[in-house]
C-alpha positions as CSV (number, residue, x, y, z in Angstrom):
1,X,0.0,0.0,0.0
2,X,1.6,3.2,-1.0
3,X,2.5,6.2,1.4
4,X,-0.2,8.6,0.0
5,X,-3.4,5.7,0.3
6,X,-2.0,4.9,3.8
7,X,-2.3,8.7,4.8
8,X,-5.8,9.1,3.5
9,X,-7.2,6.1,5.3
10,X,-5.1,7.1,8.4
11,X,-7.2,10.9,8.2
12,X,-10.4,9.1,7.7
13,X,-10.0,7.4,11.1
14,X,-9.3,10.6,12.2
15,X,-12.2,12.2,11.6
16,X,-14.6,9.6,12.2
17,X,-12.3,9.3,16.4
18,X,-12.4,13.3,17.0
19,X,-9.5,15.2,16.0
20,X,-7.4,16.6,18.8
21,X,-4.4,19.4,18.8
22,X,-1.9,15.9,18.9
23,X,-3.5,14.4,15.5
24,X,-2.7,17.6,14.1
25,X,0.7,17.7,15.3
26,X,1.3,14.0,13.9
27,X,0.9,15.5,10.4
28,X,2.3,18.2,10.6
29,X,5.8,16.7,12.0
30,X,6.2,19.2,15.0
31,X,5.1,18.6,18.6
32,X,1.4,19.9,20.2
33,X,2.9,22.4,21.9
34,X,4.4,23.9,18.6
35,X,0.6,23.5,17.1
36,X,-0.6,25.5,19.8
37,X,1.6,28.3,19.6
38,X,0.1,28.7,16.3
39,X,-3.3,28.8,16.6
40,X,-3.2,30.5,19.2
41,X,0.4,33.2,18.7
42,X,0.9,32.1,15.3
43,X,3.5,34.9,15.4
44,X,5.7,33.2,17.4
45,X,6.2,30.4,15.6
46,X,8.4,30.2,12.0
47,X,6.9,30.3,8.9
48,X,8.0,26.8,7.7
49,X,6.4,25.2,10.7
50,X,3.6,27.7,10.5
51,X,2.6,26.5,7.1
52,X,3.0,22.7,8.1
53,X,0.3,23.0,11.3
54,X,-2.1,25.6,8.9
55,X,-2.2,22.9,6.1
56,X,-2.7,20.2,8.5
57,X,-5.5,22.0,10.1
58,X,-7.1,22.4,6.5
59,X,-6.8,19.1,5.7
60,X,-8.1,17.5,9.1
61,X,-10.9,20.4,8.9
62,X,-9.8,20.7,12.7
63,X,-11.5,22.9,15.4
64,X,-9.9,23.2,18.3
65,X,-12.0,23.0,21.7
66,X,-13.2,26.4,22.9
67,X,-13.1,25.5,26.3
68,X,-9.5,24.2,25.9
69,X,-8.4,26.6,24.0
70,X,-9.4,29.6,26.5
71,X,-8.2,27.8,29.3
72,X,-4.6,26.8,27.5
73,X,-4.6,31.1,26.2
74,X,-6.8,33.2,28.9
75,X,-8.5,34.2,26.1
76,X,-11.8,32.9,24.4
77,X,-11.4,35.2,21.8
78,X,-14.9,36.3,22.3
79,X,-16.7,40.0,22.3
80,X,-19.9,41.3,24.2
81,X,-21.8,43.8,22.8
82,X,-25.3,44.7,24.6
83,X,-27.0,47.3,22.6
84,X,-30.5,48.4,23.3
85,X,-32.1,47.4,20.4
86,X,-31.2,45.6,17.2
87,X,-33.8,45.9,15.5
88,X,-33.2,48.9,13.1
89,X,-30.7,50.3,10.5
90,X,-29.2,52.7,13.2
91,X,-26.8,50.1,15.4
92,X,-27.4,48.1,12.6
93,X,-24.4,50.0,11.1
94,X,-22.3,50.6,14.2
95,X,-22.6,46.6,14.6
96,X,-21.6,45.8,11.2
97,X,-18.5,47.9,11.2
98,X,-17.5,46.6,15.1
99,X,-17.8,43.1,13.9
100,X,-15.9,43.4,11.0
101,X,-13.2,45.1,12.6
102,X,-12.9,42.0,15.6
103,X,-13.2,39.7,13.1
104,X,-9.8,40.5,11.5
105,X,-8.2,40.8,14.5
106,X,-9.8,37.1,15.8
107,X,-12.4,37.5,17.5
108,X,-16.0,36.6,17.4
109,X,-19.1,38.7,18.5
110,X,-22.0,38.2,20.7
111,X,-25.0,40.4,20.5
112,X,-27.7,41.0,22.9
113,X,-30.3,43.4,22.6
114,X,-32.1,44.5,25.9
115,X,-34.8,46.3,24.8
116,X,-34.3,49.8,26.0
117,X,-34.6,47.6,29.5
118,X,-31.9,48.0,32.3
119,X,-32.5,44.7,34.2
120,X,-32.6,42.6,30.9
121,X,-29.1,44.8,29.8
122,X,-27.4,43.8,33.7
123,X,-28.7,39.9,32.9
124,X,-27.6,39.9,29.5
125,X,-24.0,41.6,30.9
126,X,-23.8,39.1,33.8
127,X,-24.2,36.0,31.7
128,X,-21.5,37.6,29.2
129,X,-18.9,37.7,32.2
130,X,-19.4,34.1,33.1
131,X,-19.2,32.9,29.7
132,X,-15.5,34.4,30.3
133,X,-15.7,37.2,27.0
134,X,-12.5,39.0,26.8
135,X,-13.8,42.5,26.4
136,X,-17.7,44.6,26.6
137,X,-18.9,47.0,24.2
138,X,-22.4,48.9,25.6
139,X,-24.5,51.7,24.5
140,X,-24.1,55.1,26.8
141,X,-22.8,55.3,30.7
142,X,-25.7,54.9,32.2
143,X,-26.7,51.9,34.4
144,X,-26.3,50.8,38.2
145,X,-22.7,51.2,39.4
146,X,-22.9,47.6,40.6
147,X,-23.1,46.8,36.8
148,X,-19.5,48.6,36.2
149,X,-18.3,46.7,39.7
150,X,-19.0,43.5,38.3
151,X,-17.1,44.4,35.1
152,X,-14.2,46.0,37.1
153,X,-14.1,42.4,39.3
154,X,-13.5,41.0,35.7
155,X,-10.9,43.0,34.7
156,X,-11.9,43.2,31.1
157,X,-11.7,46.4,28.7
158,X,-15.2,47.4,27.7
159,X,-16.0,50.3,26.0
160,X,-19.6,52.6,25.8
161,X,-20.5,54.4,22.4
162,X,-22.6,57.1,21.6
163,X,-21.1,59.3,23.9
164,X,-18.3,61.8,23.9
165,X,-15.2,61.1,27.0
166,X,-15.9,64.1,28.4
167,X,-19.5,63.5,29.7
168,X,-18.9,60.3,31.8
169,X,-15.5,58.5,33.5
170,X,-16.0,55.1,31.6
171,X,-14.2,55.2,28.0
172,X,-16.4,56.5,25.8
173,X,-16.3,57.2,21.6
174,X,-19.4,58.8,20.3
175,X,-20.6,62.4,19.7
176,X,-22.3,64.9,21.1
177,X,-25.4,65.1,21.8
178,X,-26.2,67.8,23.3
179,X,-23.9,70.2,20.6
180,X,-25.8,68.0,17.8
181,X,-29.4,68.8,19.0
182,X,-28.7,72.5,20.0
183,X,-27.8,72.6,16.2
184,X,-30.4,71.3,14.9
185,X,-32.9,73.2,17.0
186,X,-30.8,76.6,15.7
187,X,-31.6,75.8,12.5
188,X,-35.6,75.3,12.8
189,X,-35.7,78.9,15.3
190,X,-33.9,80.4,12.4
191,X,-36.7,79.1,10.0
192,X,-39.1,81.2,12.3
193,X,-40.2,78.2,14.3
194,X,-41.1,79.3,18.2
195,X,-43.2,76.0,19.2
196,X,-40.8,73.1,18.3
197,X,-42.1,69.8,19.8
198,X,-39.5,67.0,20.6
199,X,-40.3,62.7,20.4
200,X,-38.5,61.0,21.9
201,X,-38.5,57.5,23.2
202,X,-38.2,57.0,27.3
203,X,-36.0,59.4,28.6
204,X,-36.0,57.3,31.7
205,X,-32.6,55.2,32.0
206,X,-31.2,56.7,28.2
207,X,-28.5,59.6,28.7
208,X,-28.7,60.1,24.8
209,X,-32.3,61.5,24.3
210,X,-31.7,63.5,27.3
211,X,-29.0,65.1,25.8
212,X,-30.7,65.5,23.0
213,X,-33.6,67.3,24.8
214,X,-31.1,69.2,26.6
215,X,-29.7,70.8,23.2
216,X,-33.3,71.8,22.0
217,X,-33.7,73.6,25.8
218,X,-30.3,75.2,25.2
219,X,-31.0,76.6,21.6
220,X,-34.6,77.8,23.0
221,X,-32.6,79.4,26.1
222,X,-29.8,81.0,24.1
223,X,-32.4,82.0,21.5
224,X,-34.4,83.8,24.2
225,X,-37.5,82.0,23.5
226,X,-39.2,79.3,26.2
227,X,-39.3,75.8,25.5
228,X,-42.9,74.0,26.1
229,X,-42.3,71.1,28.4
230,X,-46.0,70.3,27.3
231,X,-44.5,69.5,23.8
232,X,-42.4,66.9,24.9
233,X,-43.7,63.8,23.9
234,X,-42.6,60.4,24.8
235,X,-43.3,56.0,23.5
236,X,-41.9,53.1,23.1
237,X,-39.0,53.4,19.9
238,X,-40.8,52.3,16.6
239,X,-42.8,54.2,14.0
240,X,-46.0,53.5,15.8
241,X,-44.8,56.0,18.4
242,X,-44.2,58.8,15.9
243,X,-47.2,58.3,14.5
244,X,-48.8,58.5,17.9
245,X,-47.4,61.1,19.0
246,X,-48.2,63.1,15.8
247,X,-51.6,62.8,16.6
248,X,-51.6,63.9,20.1
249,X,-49.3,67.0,19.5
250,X,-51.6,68.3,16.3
251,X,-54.7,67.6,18.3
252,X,-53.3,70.5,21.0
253,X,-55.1,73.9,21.3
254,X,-51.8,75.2,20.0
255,X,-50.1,72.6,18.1
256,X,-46.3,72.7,17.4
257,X,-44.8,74.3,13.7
258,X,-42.1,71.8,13.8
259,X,-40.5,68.9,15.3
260,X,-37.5,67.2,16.2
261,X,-37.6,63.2,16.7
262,X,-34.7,61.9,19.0
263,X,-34.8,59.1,16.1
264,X,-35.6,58.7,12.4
265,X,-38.6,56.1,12.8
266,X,-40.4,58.6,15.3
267,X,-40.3,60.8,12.2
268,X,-41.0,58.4,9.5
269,X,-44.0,58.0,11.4
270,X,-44.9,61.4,11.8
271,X,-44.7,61.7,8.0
272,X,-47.0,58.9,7.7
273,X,-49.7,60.7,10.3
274,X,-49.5,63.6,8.9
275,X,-50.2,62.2,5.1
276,X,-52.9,60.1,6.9
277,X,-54.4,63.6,8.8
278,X,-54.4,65.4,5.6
279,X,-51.4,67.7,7.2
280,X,-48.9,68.9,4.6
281,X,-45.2,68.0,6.0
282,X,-43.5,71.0,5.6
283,X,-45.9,72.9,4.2
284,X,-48.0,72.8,7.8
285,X,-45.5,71.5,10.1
286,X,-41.6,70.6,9.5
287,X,-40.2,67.4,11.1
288,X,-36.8,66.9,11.7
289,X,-34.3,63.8,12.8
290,X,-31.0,62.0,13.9
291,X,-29.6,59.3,12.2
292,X,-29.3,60.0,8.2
293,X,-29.8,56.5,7.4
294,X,-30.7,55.0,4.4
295,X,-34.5,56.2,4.3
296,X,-34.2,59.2,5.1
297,X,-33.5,60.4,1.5
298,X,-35.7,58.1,0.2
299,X,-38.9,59.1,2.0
300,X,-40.9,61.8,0.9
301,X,-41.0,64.6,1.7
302,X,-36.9,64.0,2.3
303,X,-35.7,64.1,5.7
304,X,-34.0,66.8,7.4
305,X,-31.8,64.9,9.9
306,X,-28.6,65.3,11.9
307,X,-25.9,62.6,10.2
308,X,-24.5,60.9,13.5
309,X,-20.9,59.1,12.7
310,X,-22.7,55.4,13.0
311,X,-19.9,53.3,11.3
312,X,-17.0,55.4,13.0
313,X,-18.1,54.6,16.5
314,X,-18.1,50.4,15.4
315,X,-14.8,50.8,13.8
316,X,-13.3,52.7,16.5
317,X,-15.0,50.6,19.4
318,X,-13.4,47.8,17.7
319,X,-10.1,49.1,17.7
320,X,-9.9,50.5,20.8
321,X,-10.6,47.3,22.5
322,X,-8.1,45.2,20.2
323,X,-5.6,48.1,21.4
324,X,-6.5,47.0,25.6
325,X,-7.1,43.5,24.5
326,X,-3.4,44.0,23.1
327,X,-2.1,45.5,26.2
328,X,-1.8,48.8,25.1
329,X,-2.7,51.9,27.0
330,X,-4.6,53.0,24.4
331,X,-6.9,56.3,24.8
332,X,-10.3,56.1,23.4
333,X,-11.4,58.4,19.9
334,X,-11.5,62.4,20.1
335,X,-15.6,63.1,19.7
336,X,-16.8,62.5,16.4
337,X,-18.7,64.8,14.0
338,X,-21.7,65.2,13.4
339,X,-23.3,67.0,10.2
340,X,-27.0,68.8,9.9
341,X,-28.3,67.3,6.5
342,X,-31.5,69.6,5.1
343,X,-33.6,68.1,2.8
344,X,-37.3,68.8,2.0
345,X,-39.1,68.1,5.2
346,X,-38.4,71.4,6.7
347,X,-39.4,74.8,5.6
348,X,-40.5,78.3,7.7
349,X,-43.8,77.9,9.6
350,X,-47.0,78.5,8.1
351,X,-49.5,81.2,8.7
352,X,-51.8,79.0,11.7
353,X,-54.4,76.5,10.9
């Protein structure tokens, strides 16, 4: 029997046993410890013998153990990310771009959502930690400090986005919010708008829309005009709540000109209302956004919205946890732009209804 038919029979048993790091090491002619080094520090090991264990890996279609292999490295070469909710193109984006960036560095990601919920964010954070992730990504700073203990007592890097460094202690890369709101809320008072309302989902437990709210009472403030706490308007995230909220803040004895949503679907849903009500958007009331994603210049009328830096904050998440994950002291992103986009939804208020 010749070399080459004994070597194929000898990888069918193999395969058909369970392949372990030593079957590898048999083939490629170097010991398990050498096979190790390279799937787990390939750069430590020479190319020659490199190429051997790769090619032997290939051909035995061998996966080495997770459990094993975290144990043997201290790493499991996994990533948390908890973000509040997946279900839209917003941290759709930011999640695209993070997990493209681990995944050329090694490392695979888990996602949770948590539903804009804190106890469902700590669960899903807790059960992260004991399946032994090497670093956290989460979305803004706030939640219980015993949630940041229980990360401290890991000693893992984590990292929260949406937020500028300045506005919290815990490494942040984001924007901010406040700056980007108080912009756009300039730009409708310089239209001639005086009652802007703002939608928003639950400000309760989300430092982002309360920035945002705080930027639209800054540019009223500034402006020297009052902001209407009456006009703040607040559901569940979707574009049922726009739409609901549309209704309620038209049906008001002194509705608003314009509005701001702390979110493009609360406006794509006030565009829908207002087409259902007969109510000409801008012609009879403007409505205005965060996000720029792709809809917004598809819609119609066209969305004026605030273009937040969605695939910069994944990329840069990414990186600055492969930097700590490296051992580097690596500081986290300077805040990120933001740009006011104006489009056709938005025009100078109309004589009153």
């Amino acid at each position: 029997m010749c070399l080459f038919t004994r070597l194929m029979k000898a990888l069918s048993k193999l395969r058909h046993a369970g392949l372990t790091l030593e079957d590898v090491a048999r083939i490629a002619d170097v010991s398990p410890a050498t096979v190790s080094r390279c799937l787990n520090r390939p750069e430590t090991v020479n190319v020659k013998k490199r190429e051997r264990v790769l090619a032997a890996v290939e051909r035995l279609g061998y996966v080495p153990h997770g459990a094993a292999r975290a144990l043997a490295s201290r790493q499991s070469r996994m990533v948390g990310v908890v973000f509040p909710s997946i279900d839209n193109s917003l941290f759709g984006a930011a999640l695209d771009a993070f997990q493209r960036t681990m995944a050329d560095a090694g490392y695979t990601v888990i996602v949770a959502s948590s539903a804009y919920d804190p106890e469902l964010e700590t669960q899903h954070i807790r059960r992260m930690l004991q399946s032994g992730i090497d670093a956290l990504m989460l979305v803004g700073t706030e939640r219980p400090d015993t949630t940041y203990r229980m990360i401290h007592a890991r000693n893992i890097p984590y990292v929260t986005v949406w937020r500028t460094p300045g506005e919290s202690s815990h490494p942040s890369i984001g924007f901010d919010n406040v700056q980007a709101a108080k912009h756009l809320s300039n730009y409708l008072i310089g239209l001639g708008h005086r009652r802007i309302a703002f939608f928003s989902g639950h400000l309760e437990h989300n430092d982002r829309a309360r920035d945002r709210l705080e930027g639209v009472r800054q540019s009223h403030t500034q402006s020297g005009f009052t902001f209407d706490d009456s006009l703040i308007l607040q559901r569940p995230f979707g574009v049922d709540g726009g739409r609901h909220m549309l209704r309620a803040c038209t049906a008001l004895p002194s509705p608003p000109t314009a509005i701001i949503c702390g979110a493009e679907p609360f406006a794509y849903g006030a565009i829908f209302e207002a087409a259902a009500l007969g109510i000409g958007v801008p012609a009879e009331i403007s409505v205005a956004a965060f996000d720029d994603t792709w809809l917004a210049a598809q819609i119609s009328p066209k969305l004026t919205t605030v273009r937040t830096p969605n695939l910069e904050i994944g990329e840069e998440a990414a990186r600055y946890l492969i930097a700590r994950l490296a051992g580097e002291n690596a500081p986290p992103a300077l805040p990120l732009d933001t740009e006011l986009i104006i489009r056709e939804s938005t025009a100078p208020p109309s004589q009153p209804r």
